[in-house]
C-alpha positions as CSV (number, residue, x, y, z in Angstrom):
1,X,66.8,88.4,75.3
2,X,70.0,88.2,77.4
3,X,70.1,85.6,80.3
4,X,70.9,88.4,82.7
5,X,67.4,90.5,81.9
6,X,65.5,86.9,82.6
7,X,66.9,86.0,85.6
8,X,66.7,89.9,87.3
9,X,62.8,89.3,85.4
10,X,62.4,86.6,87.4
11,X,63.7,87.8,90.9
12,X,67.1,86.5,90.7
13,X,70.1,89.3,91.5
14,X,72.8,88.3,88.4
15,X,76.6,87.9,89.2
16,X,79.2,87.6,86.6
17,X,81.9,85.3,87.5
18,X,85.2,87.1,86.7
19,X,89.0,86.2,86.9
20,X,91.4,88.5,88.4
21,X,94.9,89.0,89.1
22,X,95.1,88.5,93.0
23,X,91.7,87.6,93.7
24,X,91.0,84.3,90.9
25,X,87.7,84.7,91.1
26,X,85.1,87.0,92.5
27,X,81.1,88.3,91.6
28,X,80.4,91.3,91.2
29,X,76.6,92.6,89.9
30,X,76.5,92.5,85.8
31,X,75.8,96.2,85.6
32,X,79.5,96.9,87.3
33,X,81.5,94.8,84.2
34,X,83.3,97.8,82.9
35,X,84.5,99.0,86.3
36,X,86.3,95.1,87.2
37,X,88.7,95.7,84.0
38,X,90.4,98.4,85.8
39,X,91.7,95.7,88.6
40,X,93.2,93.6,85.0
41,X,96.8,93.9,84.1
42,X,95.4,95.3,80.7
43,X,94.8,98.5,81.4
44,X,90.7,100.2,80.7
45,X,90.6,102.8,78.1
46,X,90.3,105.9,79.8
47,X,86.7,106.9,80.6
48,X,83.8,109.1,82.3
49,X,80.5,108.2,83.0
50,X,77.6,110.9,82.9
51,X,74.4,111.5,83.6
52,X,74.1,115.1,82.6
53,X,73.9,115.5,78.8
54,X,75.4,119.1,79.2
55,X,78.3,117.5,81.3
56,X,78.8,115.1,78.5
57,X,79.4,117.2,75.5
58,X,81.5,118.9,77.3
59,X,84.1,116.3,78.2
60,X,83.4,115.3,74.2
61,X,84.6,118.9,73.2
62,X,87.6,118.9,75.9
63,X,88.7,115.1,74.1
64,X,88.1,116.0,70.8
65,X,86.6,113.0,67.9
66,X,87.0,110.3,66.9
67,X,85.5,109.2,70.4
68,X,83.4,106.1,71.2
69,X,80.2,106.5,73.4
70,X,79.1,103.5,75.4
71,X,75.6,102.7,76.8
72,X,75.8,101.6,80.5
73,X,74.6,98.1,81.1
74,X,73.2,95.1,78.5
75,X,72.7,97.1,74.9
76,X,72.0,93.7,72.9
77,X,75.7,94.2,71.4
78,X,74.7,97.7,70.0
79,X,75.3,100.2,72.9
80,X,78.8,101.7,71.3
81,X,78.7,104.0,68.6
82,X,82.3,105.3,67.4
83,X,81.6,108.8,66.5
84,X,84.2,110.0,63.9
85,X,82.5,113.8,65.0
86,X,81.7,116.0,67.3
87,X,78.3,116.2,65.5
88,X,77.9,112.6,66.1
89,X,79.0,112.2,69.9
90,X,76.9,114.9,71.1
91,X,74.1,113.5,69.7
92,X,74.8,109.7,71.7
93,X,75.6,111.0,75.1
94,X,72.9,110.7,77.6
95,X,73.0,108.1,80.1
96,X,76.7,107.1,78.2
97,X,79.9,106.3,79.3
98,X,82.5,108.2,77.2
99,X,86.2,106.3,76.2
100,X,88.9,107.7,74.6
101,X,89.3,106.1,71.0
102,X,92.2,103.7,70.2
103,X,92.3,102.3,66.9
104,X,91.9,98.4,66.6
105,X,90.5,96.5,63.8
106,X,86.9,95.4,63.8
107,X,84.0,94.9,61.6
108,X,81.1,96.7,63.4
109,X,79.6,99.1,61.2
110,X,77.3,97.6,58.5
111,X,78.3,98.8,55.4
112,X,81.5,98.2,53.2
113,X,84.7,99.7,54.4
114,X,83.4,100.7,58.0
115,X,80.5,102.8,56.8
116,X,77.0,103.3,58.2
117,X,76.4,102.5,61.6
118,X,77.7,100.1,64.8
119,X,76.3,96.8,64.9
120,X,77.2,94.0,67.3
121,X,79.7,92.7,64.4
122,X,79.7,91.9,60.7
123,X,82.3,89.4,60.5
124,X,85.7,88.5,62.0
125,X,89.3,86.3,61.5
126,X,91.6,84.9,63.9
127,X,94.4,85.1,64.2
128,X,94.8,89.0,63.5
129,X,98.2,89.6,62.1
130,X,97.2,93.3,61.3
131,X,97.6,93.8,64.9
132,X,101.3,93.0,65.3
133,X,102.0,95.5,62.2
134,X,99.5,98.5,63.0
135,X,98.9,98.7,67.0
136,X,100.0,101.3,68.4
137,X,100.6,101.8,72.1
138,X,99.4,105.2,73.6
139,X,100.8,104.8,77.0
140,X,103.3,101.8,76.8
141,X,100.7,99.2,77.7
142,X,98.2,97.5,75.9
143,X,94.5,98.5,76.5
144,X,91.5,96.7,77.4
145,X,88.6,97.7,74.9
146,X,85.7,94.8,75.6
147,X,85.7,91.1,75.9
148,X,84.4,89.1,73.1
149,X,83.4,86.3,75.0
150,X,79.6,85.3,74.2
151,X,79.0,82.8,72.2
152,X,77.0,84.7,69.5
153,X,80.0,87.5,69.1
154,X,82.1,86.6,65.5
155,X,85.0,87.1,67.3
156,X,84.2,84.1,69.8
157,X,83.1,82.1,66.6
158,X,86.0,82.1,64.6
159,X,87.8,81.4,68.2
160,X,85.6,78.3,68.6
161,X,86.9,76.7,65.2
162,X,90.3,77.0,66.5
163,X,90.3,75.6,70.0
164,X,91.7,72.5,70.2
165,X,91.6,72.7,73.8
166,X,89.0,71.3,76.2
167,X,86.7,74.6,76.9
168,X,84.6,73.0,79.5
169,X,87.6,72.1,81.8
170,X,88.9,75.7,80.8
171,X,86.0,77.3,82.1
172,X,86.2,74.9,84.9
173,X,89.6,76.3,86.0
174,X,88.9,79.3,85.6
175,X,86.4,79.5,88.1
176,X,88.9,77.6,90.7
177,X,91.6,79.8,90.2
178,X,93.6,77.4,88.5
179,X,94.7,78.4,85.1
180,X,98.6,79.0,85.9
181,X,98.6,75.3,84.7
182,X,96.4,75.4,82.2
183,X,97.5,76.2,78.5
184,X,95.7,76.6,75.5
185,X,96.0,74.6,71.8
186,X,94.7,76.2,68.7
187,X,94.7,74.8,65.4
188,X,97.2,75.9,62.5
189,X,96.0,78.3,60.0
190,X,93.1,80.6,59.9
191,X,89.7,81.3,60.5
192,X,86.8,83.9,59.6
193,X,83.1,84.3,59.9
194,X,81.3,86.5,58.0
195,X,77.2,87.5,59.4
196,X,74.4,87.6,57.6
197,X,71.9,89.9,58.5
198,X,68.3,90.9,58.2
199,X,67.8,93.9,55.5
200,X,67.3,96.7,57.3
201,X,69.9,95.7,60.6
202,X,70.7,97.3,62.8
203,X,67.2,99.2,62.5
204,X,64.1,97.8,61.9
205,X,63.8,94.5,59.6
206,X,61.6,92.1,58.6
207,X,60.9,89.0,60.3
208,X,60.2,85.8,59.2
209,X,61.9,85.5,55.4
210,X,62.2,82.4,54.4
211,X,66.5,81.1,54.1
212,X,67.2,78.6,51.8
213,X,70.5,76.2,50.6
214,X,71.9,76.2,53.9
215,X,72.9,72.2,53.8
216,X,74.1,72.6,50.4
217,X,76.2,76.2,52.6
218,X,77.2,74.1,54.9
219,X,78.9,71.2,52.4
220,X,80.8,73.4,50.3
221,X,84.1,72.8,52.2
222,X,84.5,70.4,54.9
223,X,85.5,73.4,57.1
224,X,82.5,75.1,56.7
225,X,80.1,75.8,59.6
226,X,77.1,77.7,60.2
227,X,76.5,79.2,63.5
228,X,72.5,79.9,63.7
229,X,71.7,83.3,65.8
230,X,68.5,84.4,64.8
231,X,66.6,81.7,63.2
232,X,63.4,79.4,63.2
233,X,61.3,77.2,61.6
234,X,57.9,77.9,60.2
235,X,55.3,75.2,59.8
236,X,56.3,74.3,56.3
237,X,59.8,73.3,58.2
238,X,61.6,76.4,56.1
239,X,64.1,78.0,58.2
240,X,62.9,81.4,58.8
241,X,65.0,84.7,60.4
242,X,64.0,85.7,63.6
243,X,66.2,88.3,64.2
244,X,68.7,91.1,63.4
245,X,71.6,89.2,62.7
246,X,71.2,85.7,62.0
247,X,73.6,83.6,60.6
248,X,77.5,83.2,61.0
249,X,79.5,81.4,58.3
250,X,82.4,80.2,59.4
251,X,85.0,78.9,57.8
252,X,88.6,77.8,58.3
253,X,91.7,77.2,56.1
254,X,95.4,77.1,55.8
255,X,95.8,80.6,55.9
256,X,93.3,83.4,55.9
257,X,93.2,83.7,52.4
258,X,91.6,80.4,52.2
259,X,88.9,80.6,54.6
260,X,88.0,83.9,53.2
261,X,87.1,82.4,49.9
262,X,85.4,79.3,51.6
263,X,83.4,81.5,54.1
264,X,82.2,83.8,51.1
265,X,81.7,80.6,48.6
266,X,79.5,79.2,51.7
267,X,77.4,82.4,51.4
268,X,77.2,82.8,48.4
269,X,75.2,79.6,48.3
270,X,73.2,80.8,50.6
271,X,69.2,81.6,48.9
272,X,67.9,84.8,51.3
273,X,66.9,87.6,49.4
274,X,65.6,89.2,53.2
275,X,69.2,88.7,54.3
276,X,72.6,91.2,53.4
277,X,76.4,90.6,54.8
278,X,79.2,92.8,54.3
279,X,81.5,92.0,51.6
280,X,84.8,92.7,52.4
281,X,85.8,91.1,55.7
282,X,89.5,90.6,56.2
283,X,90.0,93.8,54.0
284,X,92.9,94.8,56.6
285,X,94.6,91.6,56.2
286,X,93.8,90.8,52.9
287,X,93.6,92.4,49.2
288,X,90.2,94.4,48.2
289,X,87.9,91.9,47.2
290,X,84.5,92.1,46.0
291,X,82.0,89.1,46.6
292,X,78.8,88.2,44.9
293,X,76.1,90.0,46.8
294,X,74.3,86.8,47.0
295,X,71.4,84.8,45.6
């Protein structure tokens, strides 16, 4: 359960810290994230909010597919679905907020080359160099799409491998409008995570599946670690999955061809027959190639 939903359980009104341009730090209420990224120097992806399903479909037939509907508020990393239809985004738009689509790589959907549908994210690889090849600016400016900055998102992960740099005293700054002094040191080379999941994710799965091998996962390489998301254990002291996505196997190497084939060799180690991953992160960046779907 996000932190937000227990504290408003609880009584307490949530504010989100957030650094701006002029202002270095103000609150505003968490439901209102979306609307502070239009006061960033990267500029929001052009939107409108409805309420009126007919109103909606509408706007989706005036913008044309593919188009990405977004939940308002805390959606548990699933409230976007990027609707390659018209079909598709009239069938997401009540209580949505509607952005135009810009094409940036990602591995939300579940399946094997970007099939089936959005989850909160598969896998990931910093640095991107895709990006520098294949973006493509609609307006002259970059645009903001989200922030990856939880802790459970892959994209913060394979961050966190990298940063050399104090993040406490980051955050620190941050918060007292310091950061024109502050730089940031990452490590050389690359990094990728690739998620395990729960059969069944992003619908319904089973809990409580029994994971196995992860110390012998987690010695394969030295680089290797496992970040746990959805797990617990039973009475036996077995690590058991609590949750939709569970695990994130990181790994990090000289160049992204080498943590790719230390992540996969970590989960492939792995024993969870409950448990799937996608099989083809870093596909953009890298060669097709096809993994062991796992013990």
């Amino acid at each position: 359960m996000p932190v937000a939903t227990v504290l408003l359980k609880k009584g307490w009104l949530c504010w989100l810290l957030v650094v701006g341009e002029e202002n270095m730090h103000f609150a505003m209420p968490c439901n209102d994230r979306l609307h502070v990224m239009l006061s960033f120097v990267l500029l929001a992806m052009r939107y409108q909010t409805f309420t009126d399903p007919s109103a909606a479909k509408q706007y989706i037939q005036d913008q044309g597919a593919p188009i990405v509907i977004k939940a308002d508020g805390l959606a548990a990393g699933k409230g976007v679905i990027v609707a390659m239809t018209l079909e598709e985004a009239c069938e997401a738009v009540d209580s949505m907020l509607v952005k135009e689509f810009l094409v940036l790589q990602d591995h939300k959907r579940v399946g094997d080359g970007d099939t089936g549908p959005n989850t909160g994210g598969m896998g990931a690889y910093s640095p991107a160099p895709v990006l520098k090849k294949n973006f493509k600016k609609k307006s002259g400016l970059p645009k903001l799409i989200e922030y990856n900055v939880r802790f459970g998102d892959p994209e913060c992960q394979v961050l966190m491998v990298r940063l050399e740099s104090d993040l406490a005293q980051v955050l620190l700054a941050a918060c007292r409008g310091e950061l024109r002094g502050v730089s940031l040191n990452w490590s050389p080379g690359c990094a990728m995570v690739v998620v395990m999941a729960s059969k069944g994710y992003p619908g319904s799965y089973e809990k409580g599946t029994v994971i196995g091998n992860l110390e012998e996962a987690a010695n394969v390489a030295p680089t290797v670690q496992i970040f746990h998301a959805g797990t617990a254990l039973d009475a036996d002291g077995n690590f058991i999955a609590t949750g939709g996505r569970v695990l994130g196997v990181t790994a990090s190497g000289s160049d992204l061809q080498e943590a790719r084939d230390k992540a996969y060799l970590a989960v492939e180690e792995i024993n969870w027959p409950g448990g799937f991953y996608r099989r083809d992160i870093g596909w953009r960046a890298l060669p097709q190639k096809q993994f062991a779907t796992g013990k």
